[in-house]
N, C-alpha and C positions, 0 to 999 in steps of 0.2 A: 647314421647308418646310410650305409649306399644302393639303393636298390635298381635293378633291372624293372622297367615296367613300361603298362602301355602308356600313352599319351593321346587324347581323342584330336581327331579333326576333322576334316569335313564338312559337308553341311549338313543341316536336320533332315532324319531321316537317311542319310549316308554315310553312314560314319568311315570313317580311315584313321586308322592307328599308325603314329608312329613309336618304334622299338626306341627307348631311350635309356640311357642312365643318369638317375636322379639322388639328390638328397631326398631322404625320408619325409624331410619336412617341408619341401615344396610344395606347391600347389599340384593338381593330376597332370593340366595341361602348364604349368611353369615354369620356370628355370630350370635347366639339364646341363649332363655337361659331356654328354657324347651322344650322338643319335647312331644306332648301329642296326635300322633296317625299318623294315615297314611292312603291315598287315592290311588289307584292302579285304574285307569281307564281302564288299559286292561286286567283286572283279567281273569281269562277263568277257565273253570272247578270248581273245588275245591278249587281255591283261595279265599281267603278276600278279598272285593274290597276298604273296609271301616274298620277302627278301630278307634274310639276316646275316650278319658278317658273323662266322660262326667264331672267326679267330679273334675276334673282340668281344663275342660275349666269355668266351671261354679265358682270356686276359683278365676281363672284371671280375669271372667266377673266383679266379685265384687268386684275386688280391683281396676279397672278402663282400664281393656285392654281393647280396641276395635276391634271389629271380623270385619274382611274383608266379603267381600257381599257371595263371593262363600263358607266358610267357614262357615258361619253364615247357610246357605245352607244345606251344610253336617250334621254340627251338628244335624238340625234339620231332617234330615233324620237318622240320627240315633239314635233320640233318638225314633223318631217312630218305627224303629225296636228293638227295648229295652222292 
């Protein structure tokens, strides 16, 4: 199965997520095979906290990935700011 989900990076103590699409059975931070935006939870100032391509999450929707609960989340918060 195909899922939408996070992907951690960062350093300790800072995490940054990137938005990717995975095999199910990859590792969290592993093999992908689209990355379609990024979450920055400690953005500060002038940073991006959120970026998603919403026309490539909305592509994988239809071809049968499944969005993870937190992701599923984001999206939807972004597309409110859209």
């Amino acid at each position: 199965m195909v899922v939408i989900r996070l992907a951690r990076g960062g350093a300790k103590k800072r995490p940054f997520y990137n938005i990717v699409v995975a095999d199910s059975r990859e590792r969290r931070d592993g093999r992908f095979i689209e990355r379609l935006g990024f979450y920055n939870p400690m953005a500060a100032g002038a940073e991006q906290p959120l970026r998603v391509a919403i026309d490539r999450v909305t592509y994988w929707a239809g071809v049968g990935a499944q969005l993870s609960p937190t992701v599923a989340r984001l999206v939807d918060q972004a597309k409110k700011a859209a």
